[in-house]
C-alpha positions in Angstrom: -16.3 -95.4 -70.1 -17.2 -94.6 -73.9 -14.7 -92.6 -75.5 -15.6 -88.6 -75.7 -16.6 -87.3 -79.3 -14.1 -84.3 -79.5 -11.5 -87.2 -80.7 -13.2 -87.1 -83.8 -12.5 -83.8 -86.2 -10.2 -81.8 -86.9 -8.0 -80.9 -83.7 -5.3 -78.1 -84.1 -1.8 -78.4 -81.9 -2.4 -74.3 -81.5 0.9 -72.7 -81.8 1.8 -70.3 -78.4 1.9 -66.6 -79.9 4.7 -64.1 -78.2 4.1 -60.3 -78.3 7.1 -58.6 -78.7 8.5 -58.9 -75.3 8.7 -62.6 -76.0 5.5 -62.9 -73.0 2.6 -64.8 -74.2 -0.3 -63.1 -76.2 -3.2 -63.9 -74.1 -5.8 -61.7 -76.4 -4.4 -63.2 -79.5 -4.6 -66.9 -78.4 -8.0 -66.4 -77.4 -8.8 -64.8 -80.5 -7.0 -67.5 -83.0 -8.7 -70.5 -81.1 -12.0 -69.3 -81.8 -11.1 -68.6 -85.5 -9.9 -72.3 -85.7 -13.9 -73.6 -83.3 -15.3 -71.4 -86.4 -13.6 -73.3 -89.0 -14.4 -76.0 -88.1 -12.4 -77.5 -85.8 -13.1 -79.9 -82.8 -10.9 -78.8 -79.7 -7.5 -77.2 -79.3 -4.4 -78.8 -77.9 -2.3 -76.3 -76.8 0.9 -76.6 -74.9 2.0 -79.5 -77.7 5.7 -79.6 -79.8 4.2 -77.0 -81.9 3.2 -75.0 -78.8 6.6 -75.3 -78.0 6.0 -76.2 -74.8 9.2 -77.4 -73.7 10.0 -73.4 -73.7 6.9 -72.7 -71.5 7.1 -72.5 -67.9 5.1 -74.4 -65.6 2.9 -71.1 -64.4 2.9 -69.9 -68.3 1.3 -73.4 -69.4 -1.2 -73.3 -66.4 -2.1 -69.6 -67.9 -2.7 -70.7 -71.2 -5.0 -73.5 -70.1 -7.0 -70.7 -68.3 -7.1 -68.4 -71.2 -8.5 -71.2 -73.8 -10.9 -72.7 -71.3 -12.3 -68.7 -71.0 -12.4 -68.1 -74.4 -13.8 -71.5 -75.3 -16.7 -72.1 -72.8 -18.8 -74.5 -74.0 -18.0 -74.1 -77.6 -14.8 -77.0 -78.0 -12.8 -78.9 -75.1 -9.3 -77.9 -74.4 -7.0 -80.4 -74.5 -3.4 -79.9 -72.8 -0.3 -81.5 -73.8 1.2 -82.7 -71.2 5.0 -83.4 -71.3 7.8 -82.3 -68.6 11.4 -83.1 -67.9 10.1 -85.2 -64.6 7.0 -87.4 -63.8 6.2 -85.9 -61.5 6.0 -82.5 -63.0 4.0 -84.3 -65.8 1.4 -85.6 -62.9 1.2 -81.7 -61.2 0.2 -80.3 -65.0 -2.1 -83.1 -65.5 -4.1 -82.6 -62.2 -4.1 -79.1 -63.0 -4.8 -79.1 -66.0 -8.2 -80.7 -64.6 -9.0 -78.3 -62.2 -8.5 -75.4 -64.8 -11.6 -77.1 -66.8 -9.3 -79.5 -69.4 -11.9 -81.6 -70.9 -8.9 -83.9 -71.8 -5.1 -84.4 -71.9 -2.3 -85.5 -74.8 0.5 -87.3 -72.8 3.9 -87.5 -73.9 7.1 -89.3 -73.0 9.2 -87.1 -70.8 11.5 -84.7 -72.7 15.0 -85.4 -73.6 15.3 -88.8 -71.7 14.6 -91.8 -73.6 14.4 -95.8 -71.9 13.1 -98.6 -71.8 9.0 -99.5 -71.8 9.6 -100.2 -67.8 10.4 -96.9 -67.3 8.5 -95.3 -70.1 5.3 -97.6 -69.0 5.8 -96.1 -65.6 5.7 -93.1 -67.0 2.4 -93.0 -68.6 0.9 -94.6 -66.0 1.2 -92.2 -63.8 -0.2 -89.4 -65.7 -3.2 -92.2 -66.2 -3.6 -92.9 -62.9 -3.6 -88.7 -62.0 -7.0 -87.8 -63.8 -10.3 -89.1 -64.6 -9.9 -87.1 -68.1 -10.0 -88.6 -70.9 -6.7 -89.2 -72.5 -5.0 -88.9 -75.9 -1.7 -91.0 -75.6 1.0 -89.3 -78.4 3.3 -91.5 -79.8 6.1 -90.1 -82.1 9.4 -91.8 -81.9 11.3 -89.3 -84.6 10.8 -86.7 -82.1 10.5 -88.2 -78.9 12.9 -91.2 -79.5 10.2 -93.3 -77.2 7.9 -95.6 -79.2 4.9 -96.8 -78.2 4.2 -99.9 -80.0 1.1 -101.3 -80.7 1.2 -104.0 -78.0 2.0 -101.7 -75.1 -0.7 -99.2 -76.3 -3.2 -102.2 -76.1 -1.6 -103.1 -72.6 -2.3 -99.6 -71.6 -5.6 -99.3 -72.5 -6.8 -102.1 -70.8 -5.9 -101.7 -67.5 -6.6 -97.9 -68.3 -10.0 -96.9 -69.3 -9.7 -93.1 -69.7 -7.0 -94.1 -72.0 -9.8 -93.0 -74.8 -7.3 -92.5 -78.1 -3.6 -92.7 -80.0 -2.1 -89.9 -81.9 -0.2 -91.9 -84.4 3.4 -90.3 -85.7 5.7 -93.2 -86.1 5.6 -92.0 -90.3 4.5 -95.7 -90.5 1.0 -95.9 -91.6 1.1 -99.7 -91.2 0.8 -99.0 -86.8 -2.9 -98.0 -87.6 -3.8 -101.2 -88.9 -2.0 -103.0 -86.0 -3.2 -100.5 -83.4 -6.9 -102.0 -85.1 -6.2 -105.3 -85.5 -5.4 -105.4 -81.5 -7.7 -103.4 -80.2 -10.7 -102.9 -82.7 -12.6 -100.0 -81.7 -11.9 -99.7 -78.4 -9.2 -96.6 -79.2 -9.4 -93.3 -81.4 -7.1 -93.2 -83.6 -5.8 -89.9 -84.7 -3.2 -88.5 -87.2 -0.5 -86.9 -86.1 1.5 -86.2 -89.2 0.1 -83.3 -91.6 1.2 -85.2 -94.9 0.0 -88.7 -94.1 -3.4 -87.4 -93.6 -5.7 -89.0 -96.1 -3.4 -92.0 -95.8 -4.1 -92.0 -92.0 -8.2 -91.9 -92.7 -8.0 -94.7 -95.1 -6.5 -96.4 -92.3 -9.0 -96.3 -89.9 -8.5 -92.2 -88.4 -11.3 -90.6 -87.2 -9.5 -87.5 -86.1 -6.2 -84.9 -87.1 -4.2 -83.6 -84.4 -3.2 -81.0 -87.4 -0.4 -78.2 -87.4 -0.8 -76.3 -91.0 -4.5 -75.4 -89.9 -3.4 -73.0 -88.1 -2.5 -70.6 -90.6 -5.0 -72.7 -93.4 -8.2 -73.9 -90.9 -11.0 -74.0 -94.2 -8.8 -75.9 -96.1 -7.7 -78.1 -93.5 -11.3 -79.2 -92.2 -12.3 -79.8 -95.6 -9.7 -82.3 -96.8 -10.3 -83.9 -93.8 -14.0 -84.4 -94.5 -13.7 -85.0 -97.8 -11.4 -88.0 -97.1 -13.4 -89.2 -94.5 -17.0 -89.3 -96.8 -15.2 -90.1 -99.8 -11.8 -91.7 -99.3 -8.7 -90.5 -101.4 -10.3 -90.1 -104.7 -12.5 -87.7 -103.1 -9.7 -85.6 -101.3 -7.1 -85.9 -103.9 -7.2 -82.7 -105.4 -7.6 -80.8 -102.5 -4.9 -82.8 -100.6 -2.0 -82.4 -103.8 -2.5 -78.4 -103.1 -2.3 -78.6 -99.2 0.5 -81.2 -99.3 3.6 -78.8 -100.0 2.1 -76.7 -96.9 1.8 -79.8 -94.8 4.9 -81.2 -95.7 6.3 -77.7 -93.5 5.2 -79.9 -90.1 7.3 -82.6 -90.7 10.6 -81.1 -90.8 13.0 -79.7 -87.6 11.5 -76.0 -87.9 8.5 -76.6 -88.5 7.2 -74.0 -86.2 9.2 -71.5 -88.1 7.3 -72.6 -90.8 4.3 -72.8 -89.9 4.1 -69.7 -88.1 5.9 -68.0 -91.6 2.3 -69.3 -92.8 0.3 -67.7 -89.9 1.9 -64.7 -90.4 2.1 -64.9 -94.6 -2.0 -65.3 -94.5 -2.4 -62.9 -91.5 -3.6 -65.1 -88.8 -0.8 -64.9 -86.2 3.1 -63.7 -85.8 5.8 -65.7 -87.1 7.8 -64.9 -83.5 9.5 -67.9 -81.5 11.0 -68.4 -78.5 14.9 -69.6 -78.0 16.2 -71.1 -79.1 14.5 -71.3 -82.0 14.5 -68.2 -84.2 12.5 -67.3 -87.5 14.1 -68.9 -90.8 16.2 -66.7 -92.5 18.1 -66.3 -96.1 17.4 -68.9 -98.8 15.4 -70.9 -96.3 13.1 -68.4 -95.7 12.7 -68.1 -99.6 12.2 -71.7 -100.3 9.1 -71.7 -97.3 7.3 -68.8 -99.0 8.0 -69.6 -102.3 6.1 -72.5 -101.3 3.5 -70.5 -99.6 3.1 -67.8 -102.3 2.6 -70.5 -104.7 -0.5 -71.8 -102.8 -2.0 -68.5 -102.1 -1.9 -68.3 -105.9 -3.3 -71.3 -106.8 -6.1 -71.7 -103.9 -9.0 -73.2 -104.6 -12.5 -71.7 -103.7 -13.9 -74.2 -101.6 
């Protein structure tokens, strides 16, 4: 099985808009993912920490596949996270993900519990062995307090071969060399950290599972290119005026943020779901300090 294109690009984690009711904005999720396909952008991956999808119900997740698949077509893939409280919850969402026309799946370690790799193994291979998609295995320990080290990645992908890519957010750019050293080509590997994103490319990265490109898609696509045809030098400038915005998905809120930017530049609502709630008081001033500053300063690209 050769490993699908779409891995390579920019990919957003789409945030979930809420109307005011706090039920999900099916018109404006349609509409957004289409402004990110126009930017640029390779897929969507919705249903991902920044889709807070631990706060989505299972029916609500299954509706939001069906809503991006619809609007998509045959323009980009959609790409599910998939991540649950049980396995076997994870293994339901995977299979229907599929049959709601997923072109591939980002699997997670189960929510709040954290183990050992016999348990956390078991985990992952059982969303593996529920779909012929192609899969994007996400490994982030800060978040998920489950890492998936480079040998058990590499043991993973060969006795799995829809295991097609890594999403790399260990905040230790030295895994992408190992991942490659172990492995070669036979994985993606993909960035999952805004702010290590040029790093990541000089690394070997040939896609962005990216966050601040949804409120900053033209700018976002174009660092990445840049850094992939020319390597830092080429991205440097670009990347020292994004990197205050990026930095915003690396911190606890960073939906807050990042939807404070969607809403700042008029490509979404800054509403969240509990128990999360919209930064207030000095912390609010800090983020769009931040943000006002790089509206001010943007460069024409």
């Amino acid at each position: 099985m050769s490993n699908a294109s779409f891995w390579r690009g920019v990919v957003p984690a789409i945030t979930t808009p809420f109307a005011a009711d706090g039920s999900v904005d099916h018109a404006f999720l349609a509409r957004h993912a289409n402004q990110l396909i126009d930017a640029g952008c390779t897929g969507i991956v919705p249903l991902g920490s920044l889709g807070e999808g631990a706060t989505l119900s299972f029916e609500e997740k299954l509706a939001i596949i069906e809503t991006l698949v619809a609007a998509l077509g045959d323009r980009a893939p959609v790409i599910p996270g998939i991540a649950a409280l049980s396995t076997a919850e994870a293994v339901r969402l995977a299979q229907a993900a599929e049959r709601l026309g997923a072109r591939g799946l980002m699997a997670l370690p189960p929510y709040v519990y954290s183990t050992d790799w016999r348990e956390m193994g078991a985990h992952m291979r059982a969303i593996l062995e529920a779909t012929d998609l192609p899969v994007l295995l996400y490994n982030n320990p800060v978040a998920y307090k489950t890492d998936f080290v480079p040998e058990r990645i590499a043991e993973l992908a060969a006795a799995y071969p829809n295991l097609q890519a890594v999403k790399e957010s260990s905040c230790d750019i030295r895994r992408f060399a190992a991942i490659k050293a172990l492995l070669g080509d036979r994985l993606e590997l993909m960035v999952g950290m805004d702010d290590a994103i040029v790093e990541g490319v000089s690394m070997g990265a040939v896609g962005w599972i990216a966050g601040v490109v949804n409120a900053f898609p033209a700018e976002s696509v174009r660092v990445f290119e840049q850094a992939r045809a020319g390597g830092a030098p080429a991205a440097m400038a670009l990347y020292a005026w994004l990197l205050p915005l990026l930095r915003m998905d690396t911190v606890p809120k960073f939906v807050q943020l990042i939807k404070l930017q969607q809403q700042r530049v008029g490509m979404g609502d800054e509403r969240v779901r509990a128990p999360r709630m919209v930064v207030e008081g000095a912390e609010r001033a800090e983020a769009l300090a931040v943000i006002e500053h790089a509206l001010a300063t943007r460069p024409k690209l």
